[in-house]
C-alpha positions as CSV (number, residue, x, y, z in Angstrom):
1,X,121.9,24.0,149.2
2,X,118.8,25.6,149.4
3,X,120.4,28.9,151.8
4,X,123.2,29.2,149.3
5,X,120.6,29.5,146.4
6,X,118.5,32.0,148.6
7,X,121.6,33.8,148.9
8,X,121.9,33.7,145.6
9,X,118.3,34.9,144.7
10,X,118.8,37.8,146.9
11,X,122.0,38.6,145.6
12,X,120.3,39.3,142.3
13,X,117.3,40.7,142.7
14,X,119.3,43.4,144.8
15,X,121.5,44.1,142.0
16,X,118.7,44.5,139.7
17,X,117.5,47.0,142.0
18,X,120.8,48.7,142.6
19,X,121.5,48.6,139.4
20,X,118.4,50.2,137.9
21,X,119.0,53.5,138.7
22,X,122.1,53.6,137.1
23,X,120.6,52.9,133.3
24,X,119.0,56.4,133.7
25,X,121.8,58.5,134.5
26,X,123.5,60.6,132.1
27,X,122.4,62.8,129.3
28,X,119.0,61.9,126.9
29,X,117.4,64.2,124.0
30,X,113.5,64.7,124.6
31,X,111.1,65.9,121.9
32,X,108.1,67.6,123.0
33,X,104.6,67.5,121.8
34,X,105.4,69.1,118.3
35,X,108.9,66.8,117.9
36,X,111.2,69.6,119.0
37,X,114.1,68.4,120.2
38,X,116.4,69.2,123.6
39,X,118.9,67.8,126.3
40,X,118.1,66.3,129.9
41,X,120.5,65.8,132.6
42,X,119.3,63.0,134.9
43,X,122.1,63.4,138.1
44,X,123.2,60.7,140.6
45,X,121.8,63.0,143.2
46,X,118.1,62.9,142.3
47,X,117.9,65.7,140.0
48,X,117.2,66.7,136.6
49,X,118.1,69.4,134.4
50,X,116.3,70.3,131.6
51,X,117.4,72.7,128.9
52,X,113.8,72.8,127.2
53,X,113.0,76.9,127.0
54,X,114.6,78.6,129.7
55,X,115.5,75.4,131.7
56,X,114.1,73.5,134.3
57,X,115.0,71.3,137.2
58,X,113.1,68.8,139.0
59,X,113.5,66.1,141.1
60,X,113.4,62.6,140.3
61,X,112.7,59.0,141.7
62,X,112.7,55.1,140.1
63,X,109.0,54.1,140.4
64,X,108.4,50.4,139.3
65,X,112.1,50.7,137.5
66,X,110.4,53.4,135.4
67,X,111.6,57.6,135.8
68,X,109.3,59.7,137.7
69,X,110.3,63.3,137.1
70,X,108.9,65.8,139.4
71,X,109.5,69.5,137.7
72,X,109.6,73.2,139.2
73,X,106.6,73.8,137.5
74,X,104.6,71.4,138.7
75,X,104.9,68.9,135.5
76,X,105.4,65.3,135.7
77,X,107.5,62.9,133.3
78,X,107.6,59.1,133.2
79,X,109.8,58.1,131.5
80,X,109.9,53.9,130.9
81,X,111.2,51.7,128.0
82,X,108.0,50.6,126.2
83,X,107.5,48.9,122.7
84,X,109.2,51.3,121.0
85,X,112.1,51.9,122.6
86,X,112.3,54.7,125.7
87,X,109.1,56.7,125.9
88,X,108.2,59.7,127.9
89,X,104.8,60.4,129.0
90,X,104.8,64.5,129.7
91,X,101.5,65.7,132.1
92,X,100.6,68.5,133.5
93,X,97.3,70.4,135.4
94,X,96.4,71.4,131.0
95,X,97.7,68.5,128.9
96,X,99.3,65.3,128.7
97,X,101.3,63.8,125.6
98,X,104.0,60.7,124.9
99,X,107.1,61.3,123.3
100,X,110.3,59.4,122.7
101,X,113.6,59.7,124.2
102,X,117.0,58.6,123.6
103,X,120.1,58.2,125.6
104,X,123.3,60.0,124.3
105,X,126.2,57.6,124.4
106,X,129.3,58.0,125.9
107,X,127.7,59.6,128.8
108,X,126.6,58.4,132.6
C-alpha cells in the first residue's frame, strides 16, 4: 500500500513538473514600462521571440515554475503568475520595472 501510494506521489509531482513548462508556451502580449503593448513567442525549444522594437530573441528556462528570459541584449524577464494575474518583472544593467502579461488564446 504504501509503494503504490509512493508511486503515486511521484507520478504527480513529475507531471507537475512536466507539465509546467507547457503553460508558457505559445504567444503573450507584454506592455513595457510606459503600457505599450507587443507580442512574445515563447518556443518549445527554449527560445523567445520578441517583436518589441526591432525584435529580440533570447533564451529561456522554468526557474521555481516561474519564466526566466535571458535576451540578446543582456536583459532579463521573469515572468510568474502573482496576485494579479501573470506579471513580468523586466531588468537590465539601467532599470528594472513590472508589468503585466497575458496569454493569447487559441495558441500553444
Amino acid at each position: 500500500m504504501l509503494k503504490n501510494l509512493l508511486l503515486l506521489m511521484g507520478l504527480v509531482i513529475f507531471y507537475h513538473k512536466a507539465n509546467a513548462n507547457n503553460n508558457w508556451y505559445g504567444k503573450w502580449v507584454a506592455t513595457d514600462e510606459w503600457q505599450s503593448e507587443y507580442n512574445v513567442t515563447i518556443k518549445k525549444d527554449g527560445i523567445a521571440i520578441s517583436e518589441y522594437g526591432n525584435g529580440e530573441e533570447g533564451k529561456w528556462i522554468i526557474k521555481d515554475g516561474n519564466l526566466e528570459i535571458t535576451w540578446e541584449s543582456g536583459s532579463t524577464d521573469y515572468w510568474f503568475n502573482g496576485v494579479m494575474g501573470f506579471q513580468r518583472l523586466f531588468k537590465d544593467k539601467n532599470k528594472s520595472y513590472t508589468s503585466g502579461i497575458r496569454k493569447l488564446l487559441n495558441n500553444r
